[in-house]
C-alpha positions as CSV (number, residue, x, y, z in Angstrom):
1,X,-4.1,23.1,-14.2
2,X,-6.5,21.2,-11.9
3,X,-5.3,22.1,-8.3
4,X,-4.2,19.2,-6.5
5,X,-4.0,20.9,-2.9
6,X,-8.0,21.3,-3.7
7,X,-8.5,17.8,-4.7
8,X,-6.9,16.6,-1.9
9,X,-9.3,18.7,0.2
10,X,-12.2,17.0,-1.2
11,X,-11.0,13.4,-1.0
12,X,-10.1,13.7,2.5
13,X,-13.3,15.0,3.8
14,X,-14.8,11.7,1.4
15,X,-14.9,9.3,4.2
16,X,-13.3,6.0,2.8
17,X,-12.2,4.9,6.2
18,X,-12.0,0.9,5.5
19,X,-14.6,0.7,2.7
20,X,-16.9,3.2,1.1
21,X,-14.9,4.4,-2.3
22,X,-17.0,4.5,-4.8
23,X,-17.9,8.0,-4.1
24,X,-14.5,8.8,-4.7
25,X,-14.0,7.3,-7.8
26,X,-17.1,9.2,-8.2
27,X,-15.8,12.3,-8.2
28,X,-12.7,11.5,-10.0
29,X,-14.1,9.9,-13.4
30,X,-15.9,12.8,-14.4
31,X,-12.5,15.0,-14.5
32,X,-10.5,12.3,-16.4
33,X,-13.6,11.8,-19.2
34,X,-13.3,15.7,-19.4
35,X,-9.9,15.6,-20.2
36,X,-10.3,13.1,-22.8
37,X,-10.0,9.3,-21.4
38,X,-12.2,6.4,-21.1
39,X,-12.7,5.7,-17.5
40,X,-14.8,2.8,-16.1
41,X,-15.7,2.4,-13.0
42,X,-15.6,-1.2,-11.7
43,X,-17.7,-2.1,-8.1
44,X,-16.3,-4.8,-5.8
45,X,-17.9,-8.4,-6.6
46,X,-19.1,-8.4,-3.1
47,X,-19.5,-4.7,-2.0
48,X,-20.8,-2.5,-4.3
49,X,-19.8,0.8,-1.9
50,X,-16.3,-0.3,-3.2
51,X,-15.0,0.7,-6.6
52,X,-11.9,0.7,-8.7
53,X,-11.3,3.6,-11.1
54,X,-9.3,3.0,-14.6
55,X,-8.5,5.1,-16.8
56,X,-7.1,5.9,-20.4
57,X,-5.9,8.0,-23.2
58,X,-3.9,7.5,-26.1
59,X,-3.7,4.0,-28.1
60,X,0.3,3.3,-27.6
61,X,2.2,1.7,-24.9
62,X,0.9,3.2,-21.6
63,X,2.7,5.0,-18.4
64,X,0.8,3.4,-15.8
65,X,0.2,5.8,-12.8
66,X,-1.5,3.8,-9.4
67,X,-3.0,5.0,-5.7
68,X,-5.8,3.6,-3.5
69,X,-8.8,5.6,-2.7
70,X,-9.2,3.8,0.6
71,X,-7.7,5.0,4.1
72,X,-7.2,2.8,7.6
73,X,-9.7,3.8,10.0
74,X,-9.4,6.7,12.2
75,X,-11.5,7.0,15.6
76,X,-12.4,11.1,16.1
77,X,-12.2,10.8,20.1
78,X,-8.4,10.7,20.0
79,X,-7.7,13.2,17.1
80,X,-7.3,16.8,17.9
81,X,-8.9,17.9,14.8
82,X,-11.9,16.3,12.5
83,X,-10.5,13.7,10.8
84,X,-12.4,14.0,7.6
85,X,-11.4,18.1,8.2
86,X,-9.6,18.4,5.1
87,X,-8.6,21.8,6.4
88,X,-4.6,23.5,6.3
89,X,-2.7,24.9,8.8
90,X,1.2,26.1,8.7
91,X,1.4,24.2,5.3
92,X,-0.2,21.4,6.4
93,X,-3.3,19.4,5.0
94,X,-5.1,17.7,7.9
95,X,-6.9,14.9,8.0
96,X,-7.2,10.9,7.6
97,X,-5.1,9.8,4.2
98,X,-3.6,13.2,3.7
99,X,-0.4,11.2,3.3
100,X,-1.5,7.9,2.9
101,X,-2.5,8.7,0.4
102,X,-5.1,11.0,-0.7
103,X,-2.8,13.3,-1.5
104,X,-0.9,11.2,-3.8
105,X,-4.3,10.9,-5.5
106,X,-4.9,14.0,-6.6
107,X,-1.2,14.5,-7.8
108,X,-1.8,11.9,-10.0
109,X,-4.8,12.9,-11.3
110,X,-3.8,17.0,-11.8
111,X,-0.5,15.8,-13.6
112,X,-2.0,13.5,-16.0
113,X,-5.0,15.8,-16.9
114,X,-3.0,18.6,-17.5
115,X,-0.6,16.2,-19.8
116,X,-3.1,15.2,-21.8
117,X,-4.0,18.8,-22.4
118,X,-0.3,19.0,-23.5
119,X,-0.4,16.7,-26.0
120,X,-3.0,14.7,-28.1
121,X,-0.7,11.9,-28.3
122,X,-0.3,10.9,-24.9
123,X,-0.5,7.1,-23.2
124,X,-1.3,7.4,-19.7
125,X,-3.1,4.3,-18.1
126,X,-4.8,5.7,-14.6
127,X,-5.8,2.8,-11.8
128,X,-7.2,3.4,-9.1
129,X,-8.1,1.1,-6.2
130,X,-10.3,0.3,-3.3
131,X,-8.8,-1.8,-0.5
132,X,-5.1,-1.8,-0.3
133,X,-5.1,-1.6,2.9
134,X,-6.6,-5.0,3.6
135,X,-4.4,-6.4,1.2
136,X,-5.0,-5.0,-2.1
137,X,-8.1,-6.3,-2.7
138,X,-9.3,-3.9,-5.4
139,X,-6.2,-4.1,-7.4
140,X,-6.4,-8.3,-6.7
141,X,-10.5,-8.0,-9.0
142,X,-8.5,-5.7,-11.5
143,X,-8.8,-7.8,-15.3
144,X,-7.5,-5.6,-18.3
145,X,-5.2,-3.5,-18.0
146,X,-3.1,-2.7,-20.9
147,X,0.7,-4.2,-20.2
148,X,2.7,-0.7,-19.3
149,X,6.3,-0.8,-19.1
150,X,6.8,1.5,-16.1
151,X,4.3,1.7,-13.0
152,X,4.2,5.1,-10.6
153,X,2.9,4.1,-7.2
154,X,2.3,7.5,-5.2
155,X,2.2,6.1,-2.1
156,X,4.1,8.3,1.1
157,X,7.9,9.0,0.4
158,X,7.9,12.6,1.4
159,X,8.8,12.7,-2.9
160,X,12.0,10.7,-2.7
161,X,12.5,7.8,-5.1
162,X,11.6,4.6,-3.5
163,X,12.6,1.3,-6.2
164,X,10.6,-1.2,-4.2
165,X,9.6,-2.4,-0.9
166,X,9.1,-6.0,1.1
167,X,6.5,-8.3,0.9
168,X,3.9,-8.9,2.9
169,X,2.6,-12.8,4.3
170,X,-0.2,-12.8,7.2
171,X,-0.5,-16.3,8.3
172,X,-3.4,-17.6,11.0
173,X,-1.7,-20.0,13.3
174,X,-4.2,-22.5,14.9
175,X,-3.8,-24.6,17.6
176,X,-6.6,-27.4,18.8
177,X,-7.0,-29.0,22.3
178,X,-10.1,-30.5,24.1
179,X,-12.5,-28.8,26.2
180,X,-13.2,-29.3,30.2
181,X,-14.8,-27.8,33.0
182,X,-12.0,-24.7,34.3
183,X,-12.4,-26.8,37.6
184,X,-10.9,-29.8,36.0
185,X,-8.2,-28.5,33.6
186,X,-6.2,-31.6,33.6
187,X,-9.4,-33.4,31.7
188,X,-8.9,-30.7,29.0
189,X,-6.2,-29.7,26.3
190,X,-5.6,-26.1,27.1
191,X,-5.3,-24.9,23.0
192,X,-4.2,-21.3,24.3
193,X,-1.6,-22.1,26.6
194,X,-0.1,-24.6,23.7
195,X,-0.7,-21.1,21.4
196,X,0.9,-18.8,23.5
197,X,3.5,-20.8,24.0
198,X,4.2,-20.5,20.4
199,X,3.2,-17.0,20.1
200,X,6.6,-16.1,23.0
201,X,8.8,-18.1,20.9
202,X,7.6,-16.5,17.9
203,X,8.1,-12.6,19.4
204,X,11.0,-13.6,21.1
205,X,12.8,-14.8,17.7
206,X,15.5,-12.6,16.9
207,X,17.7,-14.3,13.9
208,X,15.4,-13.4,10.9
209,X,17.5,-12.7,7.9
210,X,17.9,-9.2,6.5
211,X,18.6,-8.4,2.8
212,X,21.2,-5.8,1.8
213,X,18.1,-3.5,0.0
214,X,15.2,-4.1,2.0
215,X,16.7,-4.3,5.3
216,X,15.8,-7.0,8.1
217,X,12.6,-9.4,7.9
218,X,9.9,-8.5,10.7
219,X,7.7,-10.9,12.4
220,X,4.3,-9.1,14.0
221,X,2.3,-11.0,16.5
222,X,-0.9,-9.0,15.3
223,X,-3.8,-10.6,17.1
224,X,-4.8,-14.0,19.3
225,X,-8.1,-15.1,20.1
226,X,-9.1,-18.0,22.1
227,X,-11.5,-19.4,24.9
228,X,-15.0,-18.5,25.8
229,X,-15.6,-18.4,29.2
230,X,-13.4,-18.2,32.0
231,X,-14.6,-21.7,33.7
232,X,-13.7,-23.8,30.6
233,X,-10.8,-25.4,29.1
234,X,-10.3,-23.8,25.6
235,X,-10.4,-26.3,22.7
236,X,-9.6,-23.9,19.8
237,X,-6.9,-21.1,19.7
238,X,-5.9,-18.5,16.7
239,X,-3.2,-16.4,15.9
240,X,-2.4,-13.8,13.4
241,X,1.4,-12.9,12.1
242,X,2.2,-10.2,9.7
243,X,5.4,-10.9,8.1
244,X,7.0,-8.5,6.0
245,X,9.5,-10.6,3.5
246,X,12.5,-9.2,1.7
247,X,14.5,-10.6,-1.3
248,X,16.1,-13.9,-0.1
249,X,13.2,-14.6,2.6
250,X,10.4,-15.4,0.5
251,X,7.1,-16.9,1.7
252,X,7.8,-20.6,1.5
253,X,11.1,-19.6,3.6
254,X,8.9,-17.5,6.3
255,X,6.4,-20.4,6.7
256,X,9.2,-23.4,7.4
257,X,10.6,-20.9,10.1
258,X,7.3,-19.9,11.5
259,X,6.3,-23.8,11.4
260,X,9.7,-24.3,13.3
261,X,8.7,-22.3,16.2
262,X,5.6,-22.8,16.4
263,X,5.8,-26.7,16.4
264,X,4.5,-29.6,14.8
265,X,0.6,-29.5,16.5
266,X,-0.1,-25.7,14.8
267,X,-2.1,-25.4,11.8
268,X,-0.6,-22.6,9.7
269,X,-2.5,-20.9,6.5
270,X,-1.5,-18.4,4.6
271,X,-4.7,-15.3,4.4
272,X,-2.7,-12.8,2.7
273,X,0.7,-13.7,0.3
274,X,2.4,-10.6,-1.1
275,X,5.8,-10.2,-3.1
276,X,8.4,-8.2,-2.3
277,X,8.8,-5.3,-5.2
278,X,12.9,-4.9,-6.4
279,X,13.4,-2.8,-9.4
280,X,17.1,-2.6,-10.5
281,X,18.8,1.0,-9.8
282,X,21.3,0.3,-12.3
283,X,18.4,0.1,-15.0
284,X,18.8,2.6,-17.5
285,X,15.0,3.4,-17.6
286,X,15.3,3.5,-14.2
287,X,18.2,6.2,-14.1
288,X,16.0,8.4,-16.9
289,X,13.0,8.4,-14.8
290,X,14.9,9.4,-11.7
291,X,16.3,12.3,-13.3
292,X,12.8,13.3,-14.1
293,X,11.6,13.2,-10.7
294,X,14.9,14.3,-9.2
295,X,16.7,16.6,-11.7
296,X,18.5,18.9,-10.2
297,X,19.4,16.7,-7.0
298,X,23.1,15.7,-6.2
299,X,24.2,12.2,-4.1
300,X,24.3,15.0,-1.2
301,X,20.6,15.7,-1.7
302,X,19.1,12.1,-2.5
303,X,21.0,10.5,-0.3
304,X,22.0,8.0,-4.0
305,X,25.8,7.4,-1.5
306,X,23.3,5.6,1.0
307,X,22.3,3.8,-2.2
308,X,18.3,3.1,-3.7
309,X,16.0,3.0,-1.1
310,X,13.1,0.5,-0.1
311,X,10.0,0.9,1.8
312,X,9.0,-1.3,4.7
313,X,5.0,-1.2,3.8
314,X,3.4,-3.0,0.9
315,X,1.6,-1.7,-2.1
316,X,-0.6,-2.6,-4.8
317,X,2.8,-3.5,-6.8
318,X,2.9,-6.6,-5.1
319,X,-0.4,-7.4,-7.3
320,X,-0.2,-5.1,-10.2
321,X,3.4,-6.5,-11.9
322,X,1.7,-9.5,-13.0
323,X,-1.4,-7.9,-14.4
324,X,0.6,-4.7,-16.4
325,X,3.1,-7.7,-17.6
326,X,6.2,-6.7,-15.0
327,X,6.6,-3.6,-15.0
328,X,9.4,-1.3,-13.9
329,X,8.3,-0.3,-10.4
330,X,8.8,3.4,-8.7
331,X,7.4,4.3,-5.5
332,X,7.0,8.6,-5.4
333,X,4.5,10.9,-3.6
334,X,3.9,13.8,-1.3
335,X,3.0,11.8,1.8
336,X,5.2,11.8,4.7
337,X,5.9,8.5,5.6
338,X,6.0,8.9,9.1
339,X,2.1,10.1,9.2
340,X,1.0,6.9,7.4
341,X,-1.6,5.4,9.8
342,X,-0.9,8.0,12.6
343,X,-3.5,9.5,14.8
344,X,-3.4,13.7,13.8
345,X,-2.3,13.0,10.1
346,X,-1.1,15.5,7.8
347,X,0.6,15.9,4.5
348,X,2.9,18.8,3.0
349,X,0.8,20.9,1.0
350,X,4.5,22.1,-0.4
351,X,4.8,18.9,-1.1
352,X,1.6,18.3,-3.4
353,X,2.7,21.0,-5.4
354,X,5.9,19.8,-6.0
355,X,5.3,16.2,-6.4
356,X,2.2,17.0,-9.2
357,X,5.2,19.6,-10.8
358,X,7.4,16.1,-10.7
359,X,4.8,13.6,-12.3
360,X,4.1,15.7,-14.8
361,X,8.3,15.9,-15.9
362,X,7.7,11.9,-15.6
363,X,5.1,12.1,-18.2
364,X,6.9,14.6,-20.8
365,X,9.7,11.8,-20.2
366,X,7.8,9.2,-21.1
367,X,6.3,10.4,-24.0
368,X,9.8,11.2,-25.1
369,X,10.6,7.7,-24.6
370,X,7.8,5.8,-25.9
């Protein structure tokens, strides 16, 4: 079997920090066409450094299996090890998307190859992406993907069975005043002061609703940017919210309440709109494909008393159900999701083991089922 601690080691020290996949993808097709599928490689519109991967074997209904190839960024002067080191220590892989989720990766690819050497018949659909992170960008250019009843996002759950996760809605709050000289503010419209004004009623909001899966709706005040010089009145103001939206609290809902606070002189546009993922524990699908992942574990072990669980990040889910024709959605991979984004990250190489070990009882699942 292809060694997915070693994979791992290579795609961390690739360095896809905010762009630059392609190489990746580049060292990944050549393992899947060896194994048997047809891979193409598809470059971003814009940014030719950037580069989905899909793959494919068999000609019957596909298991879909899904990660990104690109990490947030990761500035070396704070790290206490490289961050493109790739190295282990104490059962641990270091480096930038070792969880998040390089790791999850290479499961993904060492458990479908070696299931296709298992069996001439298999249906596995492979798609990798470039910029998730962003706001699934690569999985957003994505045309042609054959419709795939399930979808296996290994994204960071420390391999625990996630069912979904909220949504995602950025919005850029603008407010416009009129420019003076800072000696003669009352000539002016001060468009930051009006902002910020917003921007404290905004953070100080504390009645946004929660759902009984994905928990309580979040309101970030990411970023504001305004004026030019200290000795002038500013005329233009932005701000930028990350919402995260849970069943119940969909975008249009976010939007009136933001509009609310902000008041009736703030421009608001969406930049980034993102669905929250739900998939139905009750699902019998879903119950057979747990039990693959999971089967030897008890309610004591899962924690299934607490009932399914839901991530608070997004994924390329939120974009990929449409374009694979709603499928069922399951979130499983090495990761730790505490190390996501974190300066000094690291994965479980225990984990990566296990996990691949799990994908591919997924797989013989699957082709049991299909």
């Amino acid at each position: 079997m292809l060694d997915p601690v070693a994979l791992t080691q290579q795609l961390v020290r690739l360095d896809t920090r905010a762009g630059n996949e392609k190489p990746a993808a580049q060292l990944l097709a050549p393992l899947l066409r060896e194994a048997g599928f047809t891979v193409r490689i598809e470059e971003g519109e814009e940014e030719p450094e950037r580069a989905n991967l899909v793959a494919r074997t068999g000609t019957g209904t596909p298991i879909t299996l899904t990660g990104h190839l690109d990490t947030v960024p990761a500035d070396a002067s704070g790290w206490s090890f490289d961050p493109l080191s790739g190295d282990i220590r104490d059962d641990r892989l270091l480096g930038r998307g070792s969880s998040d989720m390089k790791a999850g990766v290479a499961c993904i690819l060492a458990a479908a190859i070696e299931h296709s050497a298992r069996h001439a018949d298999a249906n596995v659909q492979v798609v990798l992406t470039f910029g998730e992170e962003t706001g699934c960008d690569g999985a957003a250019q994505l045309d042609d993907l054959a419709p795939s009843p399930v979808v296996l996002v290994a994204e960071p759950t420390g391999n625990q069975v996630v069912l979904g996760h909220k949504g995602a809605l950025w919005l850029r709050l603008t407010a416009h005043g009129r420019s003076a000289h800072g000696s003669r503010p009352e000539l002016g419209v001060n468009a930051l002061a009006a902002l910020a004004g917003a921007a404290t009623r905004i953070y100080d909001h504390d009645g946004w609703p929660s759902s009984e899966t994905h928990g309580a709706a979040t309101v970030n005040v990411g970023t504001f940017h305004a004026g030019v010089q200290p000795n002038l009145v500013p005329d233009h103001a932005e701000l930028m919210l990350d919402i995260r939206t849970v069943p119940g609290f969909a975008s249009g809902d976010a939007v009136s309440a933001i509009r609310q606070l902000a008041g009736p002189d703030t421009d608001i546009d969406a930049v980034l709109d993102l669905p929250s993922i739900a998939t139905d524990p009750g699902d019998g699908l879903v119950k057979t494909l747990t039990a693959a992942l999971h089967p030897t574990d008890t309610a004591e072990t899962t924690g299934t008393d607490r009932g399914p669980q839901y991530a608070t990040y997004f994924t390329d889910a939120s974009v990929l159900t449409d374009k694979l024709s709603s499928p069922v959605v399951i979130l499983y991979g090495p990761g730790d999701p505490d190390q996501a984004h974190v300066t000094d990250e690291t994965c479980s190489v225990s984990n990566i083991t296990s996990a691949t070990e799990a994908m591919l009882r997924l797989l013989e699942t699957w082709r049991g089922l299909a």
